[in-house]
Residue frames relative to the residue before (quaternion, step in Angstrom):
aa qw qx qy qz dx dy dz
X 1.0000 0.0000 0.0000 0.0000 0.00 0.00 0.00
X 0.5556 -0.6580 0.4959 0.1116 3.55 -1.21 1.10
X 0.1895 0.8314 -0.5218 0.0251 3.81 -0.44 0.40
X 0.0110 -0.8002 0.5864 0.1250 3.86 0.09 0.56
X 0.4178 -0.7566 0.5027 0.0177 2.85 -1.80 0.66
X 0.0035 -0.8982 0.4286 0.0974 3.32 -0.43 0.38
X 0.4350 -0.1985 -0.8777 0.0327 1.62 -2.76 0.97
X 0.8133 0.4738 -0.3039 0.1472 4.01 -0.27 -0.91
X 0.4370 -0.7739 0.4330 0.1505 3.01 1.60 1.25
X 0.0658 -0.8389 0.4139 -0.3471 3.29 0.43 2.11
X 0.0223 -0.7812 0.6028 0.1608 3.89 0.46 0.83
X 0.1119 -0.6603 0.6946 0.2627 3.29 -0.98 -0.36
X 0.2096 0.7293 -0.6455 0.0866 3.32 -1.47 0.73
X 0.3951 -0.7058 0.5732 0.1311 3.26 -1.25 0.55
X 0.0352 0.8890 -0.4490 0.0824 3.49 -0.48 1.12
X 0.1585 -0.7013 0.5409 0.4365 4.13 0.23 0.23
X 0.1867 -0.7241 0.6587 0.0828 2.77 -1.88 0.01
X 0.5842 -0.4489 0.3496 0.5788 4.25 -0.25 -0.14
X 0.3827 -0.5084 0.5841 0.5039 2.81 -1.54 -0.07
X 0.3692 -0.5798 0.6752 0.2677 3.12 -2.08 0.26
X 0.5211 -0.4827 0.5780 0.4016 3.93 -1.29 -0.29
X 0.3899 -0.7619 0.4363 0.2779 3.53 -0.36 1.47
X 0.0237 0.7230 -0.6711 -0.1624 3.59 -1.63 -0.03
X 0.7732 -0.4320 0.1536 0.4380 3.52 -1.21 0.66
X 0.7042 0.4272 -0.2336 0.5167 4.05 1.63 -0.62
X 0.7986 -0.2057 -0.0973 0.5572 3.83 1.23 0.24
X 0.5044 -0.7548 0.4108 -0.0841 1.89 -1.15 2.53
X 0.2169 0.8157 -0.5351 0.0349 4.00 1.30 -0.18
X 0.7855 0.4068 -0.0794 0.4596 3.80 0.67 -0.94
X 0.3540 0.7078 -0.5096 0.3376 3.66 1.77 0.24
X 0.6215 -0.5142 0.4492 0.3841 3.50 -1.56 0.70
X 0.3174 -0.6011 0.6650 0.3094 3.78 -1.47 0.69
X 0.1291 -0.7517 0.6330 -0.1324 3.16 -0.92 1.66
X 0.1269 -0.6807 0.6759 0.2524 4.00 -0.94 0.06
X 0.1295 0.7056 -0.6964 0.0182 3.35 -1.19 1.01
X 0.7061 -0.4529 0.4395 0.3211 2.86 -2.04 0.34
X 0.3515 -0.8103 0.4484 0.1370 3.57 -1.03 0.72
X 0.1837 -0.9151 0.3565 0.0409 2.96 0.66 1.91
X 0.5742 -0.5871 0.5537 0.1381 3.24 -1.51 0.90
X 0.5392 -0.5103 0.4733 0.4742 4.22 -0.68 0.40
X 0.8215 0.2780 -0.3373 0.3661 3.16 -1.00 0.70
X 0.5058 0.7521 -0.2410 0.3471 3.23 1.25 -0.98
X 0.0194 0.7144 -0.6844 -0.1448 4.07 -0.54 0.77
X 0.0188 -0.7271 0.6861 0.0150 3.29 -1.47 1.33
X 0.4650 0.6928 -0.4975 0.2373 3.52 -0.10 0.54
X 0.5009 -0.7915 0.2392 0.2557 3.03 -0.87 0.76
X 0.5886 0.5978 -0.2612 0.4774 3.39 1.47 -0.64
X 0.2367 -0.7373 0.6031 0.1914 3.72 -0.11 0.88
X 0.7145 0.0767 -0.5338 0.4458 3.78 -0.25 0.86
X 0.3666 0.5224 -0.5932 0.4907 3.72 0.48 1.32
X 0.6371 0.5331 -0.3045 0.4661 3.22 0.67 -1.17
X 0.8044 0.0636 -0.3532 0.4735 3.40 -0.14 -0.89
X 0.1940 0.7007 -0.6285 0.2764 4.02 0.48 0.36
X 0.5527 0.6265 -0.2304 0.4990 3.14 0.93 -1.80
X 0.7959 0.4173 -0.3415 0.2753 2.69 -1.03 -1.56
X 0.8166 0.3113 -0.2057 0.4403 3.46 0.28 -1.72
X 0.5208 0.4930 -0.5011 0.4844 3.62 0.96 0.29
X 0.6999 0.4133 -0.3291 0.4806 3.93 0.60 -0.22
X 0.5007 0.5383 -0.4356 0.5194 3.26 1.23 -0.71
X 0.7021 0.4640 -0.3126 0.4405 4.00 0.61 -0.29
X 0.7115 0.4598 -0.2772 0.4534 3.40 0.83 -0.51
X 0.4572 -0.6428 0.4526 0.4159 3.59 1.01 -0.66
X 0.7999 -0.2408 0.1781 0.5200 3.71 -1.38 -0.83
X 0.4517 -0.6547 0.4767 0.3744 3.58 -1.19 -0.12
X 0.6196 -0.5885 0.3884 0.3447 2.91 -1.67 0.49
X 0.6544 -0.5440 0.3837 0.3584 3.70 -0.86 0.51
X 0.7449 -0.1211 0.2358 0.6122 3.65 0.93 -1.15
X 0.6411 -0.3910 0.5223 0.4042 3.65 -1.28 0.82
X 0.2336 -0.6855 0.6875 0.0526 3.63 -0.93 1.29
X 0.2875 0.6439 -0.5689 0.4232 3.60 0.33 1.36
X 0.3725 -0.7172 0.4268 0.4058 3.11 -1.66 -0.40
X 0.8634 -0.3670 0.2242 0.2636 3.29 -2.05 -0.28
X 0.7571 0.3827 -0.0909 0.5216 3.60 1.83 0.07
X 0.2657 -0.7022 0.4116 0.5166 3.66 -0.33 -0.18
X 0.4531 0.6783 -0.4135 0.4045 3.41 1.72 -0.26
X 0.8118 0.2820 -0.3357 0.3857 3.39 0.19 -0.87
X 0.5951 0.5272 -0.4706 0.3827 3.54 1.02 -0.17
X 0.6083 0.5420 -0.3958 0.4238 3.80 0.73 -0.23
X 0.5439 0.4581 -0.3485 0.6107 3.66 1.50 -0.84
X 0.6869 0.4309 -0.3892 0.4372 3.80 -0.11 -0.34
X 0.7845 0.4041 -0.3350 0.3304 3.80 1.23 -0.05
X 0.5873 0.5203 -0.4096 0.4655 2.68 2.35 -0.37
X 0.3441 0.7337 -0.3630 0.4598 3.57 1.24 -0.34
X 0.7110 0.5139 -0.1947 0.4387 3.78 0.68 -1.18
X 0.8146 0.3290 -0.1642 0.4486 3.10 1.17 -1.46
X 0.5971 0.5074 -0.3509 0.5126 3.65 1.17 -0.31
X 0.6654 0.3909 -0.3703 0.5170 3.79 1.27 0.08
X 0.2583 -0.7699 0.5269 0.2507 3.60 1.20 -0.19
X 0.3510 0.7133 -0.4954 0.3500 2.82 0.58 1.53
X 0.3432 -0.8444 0.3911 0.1274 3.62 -0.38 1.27
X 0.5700 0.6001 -0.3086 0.4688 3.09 1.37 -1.38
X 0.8080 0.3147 -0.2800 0.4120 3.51 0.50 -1.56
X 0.5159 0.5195 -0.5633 0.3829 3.85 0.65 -0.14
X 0.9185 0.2644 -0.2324 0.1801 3.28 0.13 -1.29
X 0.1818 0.7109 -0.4757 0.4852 3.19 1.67 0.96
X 0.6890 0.4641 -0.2998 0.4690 4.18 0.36 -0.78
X 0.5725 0.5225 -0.4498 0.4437 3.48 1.30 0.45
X 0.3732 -0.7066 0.3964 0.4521 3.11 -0.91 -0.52
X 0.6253 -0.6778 0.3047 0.2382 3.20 -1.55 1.03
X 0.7060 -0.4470 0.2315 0.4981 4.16 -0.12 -0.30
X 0.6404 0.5534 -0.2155 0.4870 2.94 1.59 -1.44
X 0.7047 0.3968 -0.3751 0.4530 3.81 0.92 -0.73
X 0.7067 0.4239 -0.3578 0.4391 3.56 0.77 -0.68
X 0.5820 0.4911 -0.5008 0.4115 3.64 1.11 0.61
X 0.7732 0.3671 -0.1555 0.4932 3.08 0.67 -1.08
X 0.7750 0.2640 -0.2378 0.5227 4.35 0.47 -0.48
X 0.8253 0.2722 -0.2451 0.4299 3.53 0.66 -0.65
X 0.5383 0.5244 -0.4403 0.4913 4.49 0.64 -0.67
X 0.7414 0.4356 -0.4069 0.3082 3.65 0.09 -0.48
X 0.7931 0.3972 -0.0635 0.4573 2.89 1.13 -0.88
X 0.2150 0.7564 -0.4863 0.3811 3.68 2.13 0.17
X 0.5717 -0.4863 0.6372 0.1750 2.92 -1.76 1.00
X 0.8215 0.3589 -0.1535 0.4157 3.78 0.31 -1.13
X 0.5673 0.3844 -0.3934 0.6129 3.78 1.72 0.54
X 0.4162 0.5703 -0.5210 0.4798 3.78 1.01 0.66
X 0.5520 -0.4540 0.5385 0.4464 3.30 -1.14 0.26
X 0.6087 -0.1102 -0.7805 0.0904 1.79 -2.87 1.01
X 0.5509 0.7582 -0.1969 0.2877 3.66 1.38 -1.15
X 0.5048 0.7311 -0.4452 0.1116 3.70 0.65 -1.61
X 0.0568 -0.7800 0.6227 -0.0260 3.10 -0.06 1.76
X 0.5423 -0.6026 0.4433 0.3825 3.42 -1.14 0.67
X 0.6853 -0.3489 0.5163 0.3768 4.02 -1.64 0.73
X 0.8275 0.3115 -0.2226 0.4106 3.81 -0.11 -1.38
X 0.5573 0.6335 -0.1443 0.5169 3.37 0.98 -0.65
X 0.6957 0.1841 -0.1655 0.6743 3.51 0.52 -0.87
X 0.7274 0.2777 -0.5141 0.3599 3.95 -0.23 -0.26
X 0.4518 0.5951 -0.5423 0.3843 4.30 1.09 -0.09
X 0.6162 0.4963 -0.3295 0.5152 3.50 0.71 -1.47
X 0.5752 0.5823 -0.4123 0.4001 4.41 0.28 -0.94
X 0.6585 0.4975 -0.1627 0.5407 3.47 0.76 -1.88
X 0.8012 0.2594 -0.3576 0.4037 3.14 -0.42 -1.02
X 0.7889 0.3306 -0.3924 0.3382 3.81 -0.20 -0.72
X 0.6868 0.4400 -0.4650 0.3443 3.86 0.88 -0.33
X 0.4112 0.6847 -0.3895 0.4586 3.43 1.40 -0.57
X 0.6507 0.5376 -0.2466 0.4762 3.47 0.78 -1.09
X 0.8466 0.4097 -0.1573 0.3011 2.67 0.29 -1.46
X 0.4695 0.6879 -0.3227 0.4497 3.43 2.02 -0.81
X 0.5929 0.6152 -0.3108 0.4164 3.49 1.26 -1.55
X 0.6972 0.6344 -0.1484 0.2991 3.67 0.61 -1.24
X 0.7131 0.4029 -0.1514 0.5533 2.86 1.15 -1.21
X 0.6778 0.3516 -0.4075 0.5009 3.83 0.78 -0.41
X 0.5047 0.6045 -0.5315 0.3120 3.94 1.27 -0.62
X 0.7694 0.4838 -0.1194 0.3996 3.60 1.16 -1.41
X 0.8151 0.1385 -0.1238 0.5488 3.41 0.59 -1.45
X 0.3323 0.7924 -0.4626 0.2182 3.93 0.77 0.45
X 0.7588 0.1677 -0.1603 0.6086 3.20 -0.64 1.37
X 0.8320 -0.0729 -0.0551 0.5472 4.13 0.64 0.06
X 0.0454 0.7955 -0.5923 0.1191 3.17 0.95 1.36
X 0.0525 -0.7934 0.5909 0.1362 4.64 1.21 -0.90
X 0.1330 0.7197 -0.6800 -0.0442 3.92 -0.03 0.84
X 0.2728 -0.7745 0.5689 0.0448 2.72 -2.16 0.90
X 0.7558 -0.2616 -0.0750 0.5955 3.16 1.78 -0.17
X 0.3202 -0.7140 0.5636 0.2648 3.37 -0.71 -0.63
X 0.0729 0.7970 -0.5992 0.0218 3.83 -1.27 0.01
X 0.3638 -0.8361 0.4095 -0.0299 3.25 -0.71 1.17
X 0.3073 -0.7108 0.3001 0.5570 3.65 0.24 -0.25
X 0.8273 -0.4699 0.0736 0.2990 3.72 -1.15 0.44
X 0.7467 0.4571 0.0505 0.4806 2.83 1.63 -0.99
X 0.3187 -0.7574 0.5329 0.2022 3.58 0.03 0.49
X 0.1657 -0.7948 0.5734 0.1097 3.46 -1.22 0.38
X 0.3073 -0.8035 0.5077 0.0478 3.32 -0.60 1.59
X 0.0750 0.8874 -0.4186 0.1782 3.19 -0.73 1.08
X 0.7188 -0.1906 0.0378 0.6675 3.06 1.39 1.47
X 0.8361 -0.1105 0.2499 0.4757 3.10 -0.72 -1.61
X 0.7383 0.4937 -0.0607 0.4555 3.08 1.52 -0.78
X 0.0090 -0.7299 0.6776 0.0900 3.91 -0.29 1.07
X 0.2196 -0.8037 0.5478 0.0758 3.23 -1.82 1.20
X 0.1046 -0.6881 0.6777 0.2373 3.95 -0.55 0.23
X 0.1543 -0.7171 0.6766 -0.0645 3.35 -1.24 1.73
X 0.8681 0.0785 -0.2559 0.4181 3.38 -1.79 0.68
X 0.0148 0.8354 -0.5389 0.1072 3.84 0.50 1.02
X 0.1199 0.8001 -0.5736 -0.1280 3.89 -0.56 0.18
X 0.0764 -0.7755 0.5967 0.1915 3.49 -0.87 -0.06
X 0.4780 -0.7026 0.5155 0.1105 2.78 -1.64 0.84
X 0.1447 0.8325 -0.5226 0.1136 3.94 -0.82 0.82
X 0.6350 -0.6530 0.3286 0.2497 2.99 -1.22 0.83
X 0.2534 0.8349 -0.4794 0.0946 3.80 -0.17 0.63
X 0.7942 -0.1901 -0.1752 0.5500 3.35 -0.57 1.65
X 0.7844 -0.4191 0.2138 0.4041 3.32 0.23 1.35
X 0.7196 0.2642 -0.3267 0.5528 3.52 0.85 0.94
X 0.4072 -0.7265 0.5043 0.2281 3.54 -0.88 0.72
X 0.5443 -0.6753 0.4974 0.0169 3.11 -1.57 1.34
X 0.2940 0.7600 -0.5794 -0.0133 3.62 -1.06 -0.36
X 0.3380 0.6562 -0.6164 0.2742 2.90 -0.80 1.71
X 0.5894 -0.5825 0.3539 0.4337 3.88 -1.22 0.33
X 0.2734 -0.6611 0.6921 0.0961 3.38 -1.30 1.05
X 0.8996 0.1744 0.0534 0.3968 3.59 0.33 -0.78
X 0.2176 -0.8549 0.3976 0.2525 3.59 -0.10 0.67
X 0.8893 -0.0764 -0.1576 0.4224 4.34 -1.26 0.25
X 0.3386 -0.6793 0.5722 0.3106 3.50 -0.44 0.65
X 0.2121 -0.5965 0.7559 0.1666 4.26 -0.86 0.44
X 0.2485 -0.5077 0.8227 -0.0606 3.11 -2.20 1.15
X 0.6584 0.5161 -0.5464 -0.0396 3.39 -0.99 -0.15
X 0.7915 0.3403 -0.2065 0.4638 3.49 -1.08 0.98
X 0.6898 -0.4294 0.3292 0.4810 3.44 1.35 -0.35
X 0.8798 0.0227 -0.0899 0.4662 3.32 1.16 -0.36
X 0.8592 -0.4546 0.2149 0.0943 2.50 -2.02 1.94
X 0.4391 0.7089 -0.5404 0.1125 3.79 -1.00 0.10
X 0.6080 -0.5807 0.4619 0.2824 3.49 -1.17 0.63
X 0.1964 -0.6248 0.6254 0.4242 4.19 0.09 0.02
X 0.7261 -0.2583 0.1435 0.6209 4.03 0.48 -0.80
X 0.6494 -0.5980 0.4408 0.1624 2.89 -2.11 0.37
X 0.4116 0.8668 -0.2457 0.1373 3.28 1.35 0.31
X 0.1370 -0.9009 0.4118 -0.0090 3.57 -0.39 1.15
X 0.2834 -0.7098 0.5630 0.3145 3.84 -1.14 -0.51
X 0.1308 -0.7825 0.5572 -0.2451 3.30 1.05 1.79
């Protein structure tokens, strides 16, 4: 089903796509795991030197955040990146990721890729997060900054439930560049939890 948006005339659609070979920013191929649906503060993981990984990685950050500091759609969170990129604005793109504190405390427990067969370590998986959306943030303003003209996006059909956490994997969007339209991924899993919206990272093959 079609949905446009406005002012940036936004289709939605939902399209499959291959798998890819997962990485710590899209998880499409992560293991289908049942976990507990952990609460802030909460360590759920099954490997006990993950676990205290965790721990002493939160023990650094301090309390948790209340809720993913994102927004209230997946629509508006994609408008807030084209919005980012047509202002060449860095600060505000790479804010729609997530920060350390959420991806300790709402999203690592509940990661597709810290489930078995996978159980990637917290520190480990949030370097790989940083480094490739950073990257990937860089790219996208090096290329589409300042006339980025989205036309839509599309996700693959299905969400993926994962605990607490529901993910849209292999997303691409589509935009207007030199007078012909594009489609490819700008940005890698979209995160749900609780109601609100955020990129895990921005990470691409720009």
């Amino acid at each position: 089903m079609l949905r446009r948006l406005a002012p940036l005339a936004l289709i939605v659609a939902c399209t499959a796509r291959p798998a890819e070979r997962p990485t710590a920013d899209s998880v499409a191929t992560g293991p289908s795991a049942d976990s507990v649906a952990a609460h802030p503060g909460t360590v759920v993981v099954a490997d006990s030197a993950n676990a205290a990984a965790l721990a002493r990685m939160r023990a650094r950050l301090g309390p948790p955040p209340a809720h993913v500091a994102g927004f209230r759609s997946r629509d508006s969170l994609v408008a807030a990146f084209a919005r980012a990129v047509d202002d060449h604005d860095s600060t505000a793109l790479r804010a729609l990721a997530l920060t350390v504190e959420e991806f300790a405390y709402l999203y690592y427990p509940d990661a597709p890729l810290a489930q078995p067969p996978y159980e990637l370590d917290p520190e480990t998986m949030w370097l790989q997060i940083g480094a490739e959306s950073d990257r990937g943030a860089t790219r996208t303003l090096a290329r589409y900054g300042g006339h980025l003209g989205l036309v839509s996006y599309r996700c693959e059909p299905a969400a993926r439930v994962s605990g607490a956490v529901t993910l849209w994997n292999a997303c691409t969007v589509t935009h207007r560049s030199a007078a012909r339209q594009v489609t490819e991924p700008l940005f890698g899993s979209i995160l749900e939890r609780d109601g609100w919206y955020k990129f895990v990272g921005l990470s691409n093959r720009l």
